[in-house]
N, C-alpha and C positions, 0 to 999 in steps of 0.2 A: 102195817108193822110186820106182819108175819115173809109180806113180800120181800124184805129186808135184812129176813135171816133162812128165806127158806128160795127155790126158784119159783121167779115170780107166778112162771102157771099156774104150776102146784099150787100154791099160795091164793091163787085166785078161785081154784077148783074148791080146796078145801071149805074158803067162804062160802062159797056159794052152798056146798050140802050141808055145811053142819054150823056156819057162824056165821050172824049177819055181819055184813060190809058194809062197817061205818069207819068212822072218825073214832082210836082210842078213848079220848077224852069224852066220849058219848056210852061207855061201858060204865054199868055200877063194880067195882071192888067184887061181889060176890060175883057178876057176869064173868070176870077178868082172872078169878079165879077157880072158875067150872071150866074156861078155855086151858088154864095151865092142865089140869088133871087130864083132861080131854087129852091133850096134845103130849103126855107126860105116857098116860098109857095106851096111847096109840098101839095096836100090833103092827109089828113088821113081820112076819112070817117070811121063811127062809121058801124059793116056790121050786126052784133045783138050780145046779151048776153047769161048768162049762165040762165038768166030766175028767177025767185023771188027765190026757192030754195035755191042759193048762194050767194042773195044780202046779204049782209055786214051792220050795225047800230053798231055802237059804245057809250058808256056813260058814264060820267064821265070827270075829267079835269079840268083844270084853272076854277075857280066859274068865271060866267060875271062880276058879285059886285064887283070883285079883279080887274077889270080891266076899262080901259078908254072905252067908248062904238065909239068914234069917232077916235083914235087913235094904238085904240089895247093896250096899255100903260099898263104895271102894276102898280097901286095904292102905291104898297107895295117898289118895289125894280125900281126909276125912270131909264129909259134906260135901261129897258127889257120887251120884246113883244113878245107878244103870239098871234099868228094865226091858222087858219085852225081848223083838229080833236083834236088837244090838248086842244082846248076850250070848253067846256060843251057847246054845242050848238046842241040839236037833231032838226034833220027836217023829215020828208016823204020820203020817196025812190025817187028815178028820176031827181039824179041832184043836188037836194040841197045842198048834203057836196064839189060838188065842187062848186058851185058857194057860196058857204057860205068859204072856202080855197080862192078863189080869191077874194074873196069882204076883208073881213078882212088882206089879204097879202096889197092887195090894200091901205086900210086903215093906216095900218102900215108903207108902204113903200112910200107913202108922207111923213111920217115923218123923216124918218130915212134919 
């Protein structure tokens, strides 16, 4: 199963150190759900980058004015929302465009 939403090595790596490789239908409910937690908080640790050279800034997009500042909302066409890089929103390198992608998803996603 996991081979099917994950790449299959991986997928086959993982079984093998932390979950036996069987047949779903072979897991109890509580197995099945020690695998969700397991796999839910997995660490990903950030280990370093490719360094300023190939950071990434983008410009242009949805004008803010077109839009609700609390909602994410467009002004223009009610019940369509704009988040993240599509919005003309430049910040600093280190983070900002995603915590500026989850703040505005955020925003948007109370509403909807």
């Amino acid at each position: 199963m996991l081979g099917e939403l994950l790449p299959k090595r991986f997928a086959q790596r993982l079984c093998e150190l932390h979950f036996d490789n069987k047949p779903m239908r072979q897991y109890t409910p509580a197995q099945l759900a020690a695998i969700n937690q397991t796999l839910k908080n997995w660490p990903l640790p950030a280990r370093n980058t490719e360094g300023y050279a190939t950071a990434e800034v983008t410009l242009g997009g949805v004008d803010t004015d077109e839009l609700s500042s609390t909602t994410m909302e467009s002004r223009r066409v009610p019940g369509l929302y704009f988040i993240g890089e599509v919005v003309d929103v430049t910040g600093h390198l280190g983070g900002h465009n995603f915590q500026w992608a989850w703040a505005s998803a955020h925003a948007a996603g109370l509403v909807v």
